[in-house]
MARVO-904183 format. One line per 4 residues: number of its first residue (from 1); their letters; for each residue x, y, z of C-alpha. Coordinates in nm, 4 decimals. Example, Ala and Ser with C-alpha at 12.3 -4.5 7.8 and 13.67 -1.06 7.14 Angstrom:
<drenlos>
1) AS) 1.2300:-0.4500:0.7800; 1.3670:-0.1060:0.7140
</drenlos>
This chain:
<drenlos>
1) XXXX) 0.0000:0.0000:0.0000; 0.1799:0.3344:-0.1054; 0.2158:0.5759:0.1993; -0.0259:0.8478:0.2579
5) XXXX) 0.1079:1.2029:0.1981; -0.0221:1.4987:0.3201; -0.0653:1.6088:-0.0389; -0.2646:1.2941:-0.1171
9) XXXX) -0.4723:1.4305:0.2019; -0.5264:1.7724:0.0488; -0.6158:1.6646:-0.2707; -0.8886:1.4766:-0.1083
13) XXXX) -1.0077:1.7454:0.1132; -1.0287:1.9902:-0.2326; -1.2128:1.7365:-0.4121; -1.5042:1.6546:-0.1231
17) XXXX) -1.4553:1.9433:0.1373; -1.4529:1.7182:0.4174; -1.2348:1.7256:0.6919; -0.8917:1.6313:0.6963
21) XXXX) -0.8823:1.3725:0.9613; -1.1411:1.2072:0.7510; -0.9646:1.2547:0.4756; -0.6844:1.0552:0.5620
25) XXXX) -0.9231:0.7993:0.7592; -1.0653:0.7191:0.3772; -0.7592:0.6701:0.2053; -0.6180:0.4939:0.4571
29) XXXX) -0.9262:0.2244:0.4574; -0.9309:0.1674:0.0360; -0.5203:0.2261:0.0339; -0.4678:0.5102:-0.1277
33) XXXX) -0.7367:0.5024:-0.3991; -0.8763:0.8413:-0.4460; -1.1940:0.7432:-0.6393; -1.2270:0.4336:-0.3831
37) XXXX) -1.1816:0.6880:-0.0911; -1.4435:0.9358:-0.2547; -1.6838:0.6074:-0.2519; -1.6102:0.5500:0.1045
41) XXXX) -1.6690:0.9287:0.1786; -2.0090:0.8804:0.0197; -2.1008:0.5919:0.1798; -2.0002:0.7448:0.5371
45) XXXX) -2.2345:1.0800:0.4268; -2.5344:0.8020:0.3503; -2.4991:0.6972:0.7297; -2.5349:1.0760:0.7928
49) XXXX) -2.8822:1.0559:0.6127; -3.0158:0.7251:0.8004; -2.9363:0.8885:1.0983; -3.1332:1.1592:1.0455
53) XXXX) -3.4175:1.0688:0.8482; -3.6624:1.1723:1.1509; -3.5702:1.5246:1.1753; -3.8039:1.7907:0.9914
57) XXXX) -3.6309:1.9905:0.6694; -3.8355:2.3046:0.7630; -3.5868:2.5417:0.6021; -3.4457:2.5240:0.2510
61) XXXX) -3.3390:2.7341:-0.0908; -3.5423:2.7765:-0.4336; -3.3275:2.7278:-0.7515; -3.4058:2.8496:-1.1054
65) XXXX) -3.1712:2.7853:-1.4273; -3.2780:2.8589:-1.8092; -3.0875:2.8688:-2.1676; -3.2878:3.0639:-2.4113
69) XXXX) -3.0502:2.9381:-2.6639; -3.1790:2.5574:-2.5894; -3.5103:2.7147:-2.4954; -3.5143:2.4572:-2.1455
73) XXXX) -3.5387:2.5985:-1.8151; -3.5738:2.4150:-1.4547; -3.6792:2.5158:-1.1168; -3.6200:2.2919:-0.7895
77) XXXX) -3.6962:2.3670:-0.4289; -3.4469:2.1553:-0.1699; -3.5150:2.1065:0.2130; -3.2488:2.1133:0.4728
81) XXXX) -3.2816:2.1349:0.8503; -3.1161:2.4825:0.9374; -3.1662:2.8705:0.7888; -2.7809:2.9077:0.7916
85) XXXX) -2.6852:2.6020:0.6179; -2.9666:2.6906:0.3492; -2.7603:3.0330:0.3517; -2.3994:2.8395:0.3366
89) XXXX) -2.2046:2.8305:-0.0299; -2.1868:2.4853:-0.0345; -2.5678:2.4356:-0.0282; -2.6794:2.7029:-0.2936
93) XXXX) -2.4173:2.5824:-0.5375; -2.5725:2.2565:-0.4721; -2.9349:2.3703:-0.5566; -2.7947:2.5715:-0.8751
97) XXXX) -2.6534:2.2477:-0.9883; -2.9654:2.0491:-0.9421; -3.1700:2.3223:-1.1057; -2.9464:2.2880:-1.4079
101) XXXX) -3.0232:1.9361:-1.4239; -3.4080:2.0122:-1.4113; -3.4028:2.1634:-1.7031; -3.2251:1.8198:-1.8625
105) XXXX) -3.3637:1.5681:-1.6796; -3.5663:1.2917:-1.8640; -3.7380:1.2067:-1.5032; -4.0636:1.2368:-1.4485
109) XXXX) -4.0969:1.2281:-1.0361; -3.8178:1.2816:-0.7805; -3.6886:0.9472:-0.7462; -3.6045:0.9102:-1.0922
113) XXXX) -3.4361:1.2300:-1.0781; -3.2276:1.1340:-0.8317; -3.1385:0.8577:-0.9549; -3.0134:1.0251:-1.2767
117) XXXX) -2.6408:1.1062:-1.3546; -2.5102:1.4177:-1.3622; -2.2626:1.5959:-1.5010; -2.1850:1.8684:-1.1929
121) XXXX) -1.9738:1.5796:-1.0802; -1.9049:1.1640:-1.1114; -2.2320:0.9700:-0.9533; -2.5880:1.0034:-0.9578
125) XXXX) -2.8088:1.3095:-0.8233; -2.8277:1.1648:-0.5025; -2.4192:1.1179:-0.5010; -2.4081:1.4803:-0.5192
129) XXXX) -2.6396:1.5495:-0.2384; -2.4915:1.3216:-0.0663; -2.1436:1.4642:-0.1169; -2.2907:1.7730:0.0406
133) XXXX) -2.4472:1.6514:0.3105; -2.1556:1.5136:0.4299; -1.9803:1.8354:0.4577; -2.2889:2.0262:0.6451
137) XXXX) -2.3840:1.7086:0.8309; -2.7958:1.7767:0.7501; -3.0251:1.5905:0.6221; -3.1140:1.7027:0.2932
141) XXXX) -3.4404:1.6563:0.0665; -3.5053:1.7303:-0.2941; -3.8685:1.8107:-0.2544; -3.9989:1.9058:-0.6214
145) XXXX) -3.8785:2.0244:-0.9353; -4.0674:2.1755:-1.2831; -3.8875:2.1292:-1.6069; -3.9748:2.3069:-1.8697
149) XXXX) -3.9276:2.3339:-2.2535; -4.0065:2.5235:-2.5760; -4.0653:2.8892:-2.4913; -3.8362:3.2130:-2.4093
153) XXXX) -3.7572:3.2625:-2.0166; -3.6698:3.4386:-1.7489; -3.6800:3.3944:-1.3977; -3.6093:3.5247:-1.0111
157) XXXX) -3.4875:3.4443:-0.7035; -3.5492:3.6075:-0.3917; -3.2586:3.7632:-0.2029; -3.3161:3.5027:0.1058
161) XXXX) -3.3691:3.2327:-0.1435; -3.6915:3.1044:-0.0064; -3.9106:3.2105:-0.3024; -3.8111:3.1685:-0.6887
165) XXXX) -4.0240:3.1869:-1.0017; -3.9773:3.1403:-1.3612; -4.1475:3.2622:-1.6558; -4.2005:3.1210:-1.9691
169) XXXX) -4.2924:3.3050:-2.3349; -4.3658:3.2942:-2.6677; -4.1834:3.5807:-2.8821; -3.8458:3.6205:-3.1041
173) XXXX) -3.6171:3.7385:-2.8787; -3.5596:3.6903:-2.4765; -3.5379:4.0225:-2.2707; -3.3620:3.8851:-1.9749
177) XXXX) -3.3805:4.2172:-1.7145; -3.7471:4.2750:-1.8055; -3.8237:3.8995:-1.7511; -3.6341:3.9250:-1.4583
181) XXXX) -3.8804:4.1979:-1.3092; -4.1847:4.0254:-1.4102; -4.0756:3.7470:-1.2009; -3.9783:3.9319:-0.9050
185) XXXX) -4.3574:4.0592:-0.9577; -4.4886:3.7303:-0.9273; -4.2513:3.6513:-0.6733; -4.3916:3.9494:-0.4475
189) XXXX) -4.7940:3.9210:-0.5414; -4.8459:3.5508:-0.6556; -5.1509:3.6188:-0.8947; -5.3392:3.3527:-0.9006
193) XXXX) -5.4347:3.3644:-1.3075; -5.2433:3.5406:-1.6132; -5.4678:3.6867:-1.8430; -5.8465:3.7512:-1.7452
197) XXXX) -5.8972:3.5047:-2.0199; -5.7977:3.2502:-1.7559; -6.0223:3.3700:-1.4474; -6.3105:3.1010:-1.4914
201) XXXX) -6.6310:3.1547:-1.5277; -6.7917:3.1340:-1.1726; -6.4790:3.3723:-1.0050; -6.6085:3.6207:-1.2568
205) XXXX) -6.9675:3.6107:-1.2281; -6.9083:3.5884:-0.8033; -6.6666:3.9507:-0.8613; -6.9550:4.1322:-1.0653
209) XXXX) -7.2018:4.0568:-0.8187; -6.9976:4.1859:-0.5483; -6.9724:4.5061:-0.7528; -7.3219:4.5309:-0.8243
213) XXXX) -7.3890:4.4752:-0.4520; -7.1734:4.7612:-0.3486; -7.2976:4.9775:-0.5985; -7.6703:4.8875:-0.4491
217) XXXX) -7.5243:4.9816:-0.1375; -7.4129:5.2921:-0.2429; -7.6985:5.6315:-0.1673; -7.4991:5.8078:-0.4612
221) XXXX) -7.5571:5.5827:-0.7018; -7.9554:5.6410:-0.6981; -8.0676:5.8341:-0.9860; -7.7893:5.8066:-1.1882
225) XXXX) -7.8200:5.6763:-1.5851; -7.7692:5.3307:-1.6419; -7.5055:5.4265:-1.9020; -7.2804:5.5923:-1.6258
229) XXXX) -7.3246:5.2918:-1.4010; -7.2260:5.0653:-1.6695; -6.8765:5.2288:-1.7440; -6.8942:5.2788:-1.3284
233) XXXX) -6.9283:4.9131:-1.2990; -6.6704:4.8500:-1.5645; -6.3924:5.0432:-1.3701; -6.4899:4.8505:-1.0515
237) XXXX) -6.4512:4.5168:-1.2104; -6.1283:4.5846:-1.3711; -5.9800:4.7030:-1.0686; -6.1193:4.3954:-0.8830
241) XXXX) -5.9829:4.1732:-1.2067; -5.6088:4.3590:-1.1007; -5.5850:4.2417:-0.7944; -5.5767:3.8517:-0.9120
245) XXXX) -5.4967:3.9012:-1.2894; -5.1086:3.8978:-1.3627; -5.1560:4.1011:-1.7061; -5.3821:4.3461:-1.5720
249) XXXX) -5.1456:4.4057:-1.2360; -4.9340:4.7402:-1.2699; -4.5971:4.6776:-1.2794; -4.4530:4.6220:-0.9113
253) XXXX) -4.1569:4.8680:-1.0063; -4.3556:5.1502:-1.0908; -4.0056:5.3945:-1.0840; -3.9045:5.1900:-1.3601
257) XXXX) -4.2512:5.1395:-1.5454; -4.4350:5.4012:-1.4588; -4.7963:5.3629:-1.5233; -4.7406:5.0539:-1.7245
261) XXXX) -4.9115:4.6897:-1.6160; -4.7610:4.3703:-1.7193; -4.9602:4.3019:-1.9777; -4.7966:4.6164:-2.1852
265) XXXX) -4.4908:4.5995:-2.0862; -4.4610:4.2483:-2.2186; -4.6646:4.3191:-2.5253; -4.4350:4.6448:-2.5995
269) XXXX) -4.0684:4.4082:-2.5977; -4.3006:4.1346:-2.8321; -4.3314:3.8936:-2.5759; -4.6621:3.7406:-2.4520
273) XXXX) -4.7061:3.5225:-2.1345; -4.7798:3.1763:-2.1458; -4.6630:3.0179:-1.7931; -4.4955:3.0939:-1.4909
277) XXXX) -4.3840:2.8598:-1.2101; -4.3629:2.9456:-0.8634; -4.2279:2.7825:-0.5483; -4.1949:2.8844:-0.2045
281) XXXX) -4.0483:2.6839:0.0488; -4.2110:2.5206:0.2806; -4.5560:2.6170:0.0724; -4.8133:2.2807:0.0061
285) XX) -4.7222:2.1467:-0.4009; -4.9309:2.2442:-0.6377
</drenlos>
């Protein structure tokens, strides 16, 4: 068996960020084999994971990734235990990665996704979460991920990384920065439809009778001609329709887009809407 150097040590330690003493604990159990000492490493970080399977992954970190030039585009939310290891480098590079992969993945639920290979690093999905793991000593969970395909996108992620969306549209051309703030809109108001197209037919029909019932309500109202009531109505309802219709919603940066809703300001760079995706950690799938 050759003799373990301290450089054989450190090479270890840059390739899995684990400790040193464990370091040299791995390649002194498979003799000096880097790749077998990397396999014992990962075995070691899935004793980690049985260990902890009980505890609750309460706290976690959205990741988005998209290539307009492939036109894919993935979104993940991952689960660990603790805020500051779902704040730590090691962990958001780790998300990042596995968004990436979303958008490439051929899997159709999580455990085939994990189960996948990838190409952040030698192994499976779960190898590199694993890898991971081991360093921050958590128990980790990839909770759900949305690929995507086809369109033009954009996408957001919240400075505290517990909220990330991504937007997907037809046009010629991707506009990343104005994508960008149409998902931080969506990130901050979470409209439940996109166009009023999409509001179905019994939400409608419940918001006009609310109007009409207020305007009943309303002394100043009486006497007035139907016609004005009508276009009174009309202004009611859209500004009803604004508060759950994305297209219809000014923009949330009005400094930047001053008196301009989403709708236009999509329309005007020749893009048009056709999905968004958002997750918030901890929130119930959808």
């Amino acid at each position: 068996m050759p003799a373990i150097t301290p450089q054989m040590v450190k090479q270890l330690r840059d390739r899995t960020d684990q400790p040193m003493g464990l370091c040299k604990q791995a390649l002194d159990e498979t003799g000096g084999d880097m790749d077998k000492a990397i396999d014992w490493l990962r075995e070691r970080s899935k004793g980690v994971t049985a260990k902890r399977e009980g505890n609750e992954t309460a706290e976690g970190r959205i990741g988005v990734y998209y290539d307009n030039t492939a036109r894919i585009a993935g979104i993940v939310e991952m689960r660990c235990e603790t805020a500051p290891s779902a704040k730590s480098d090691r962990f958001i590079a780790l998300v990042n990665d596995l968004a990436k992969h979303a958008a490439q993945t051929t899997a159709t639920d999580v455990a085939g996704f994990l189960a996948e290979k990838t190409s952040a690093g030698p192994g499976t999905v779960q190898d590199l979460i694993n890898d991971v793991i081991g360093v921050i000593r958590e128990k980790m969970v990839l909770h759900r991920f949305t690929k995507l395909t086809g369109h033009l996108y954009g996408g957001y992620i919240h400075h505290d990384g517990t909220v990330g969306v991504l937007v997907a549209c037809t046009g010629t051309a991707p506009h990343d920065e104005l994508l960008r703030d149409v998902a931080a809109h969506i990130a901050a108001l979470n409209p439940p439809y996109i166009t009023i197209a999409d509001v179905p037919t019994e939400v409608m029909e419940k918001e006009k009778a609310l109007v009409k019932a207020e305007m009943d309500a309303d002394p100043k109202n009486a006497g007035k001609p139907a016609n004005i009531l009508e276009k009174v109505a009309e202004g009611k309802l859209r500004t009803k329709l604004a508060e759950m219709v994305l297209s219809e919603q000014p923009m949330a940066n009005e400094m930047k887009y001053p008196k301009t809703t989403v709708g236009a300001a999509l329309k005007k760079a020749g893009l048009e809407l056709v999905r968004f995706v958002r997750f918030k950690v901890g929130a119930v799938n959808l």
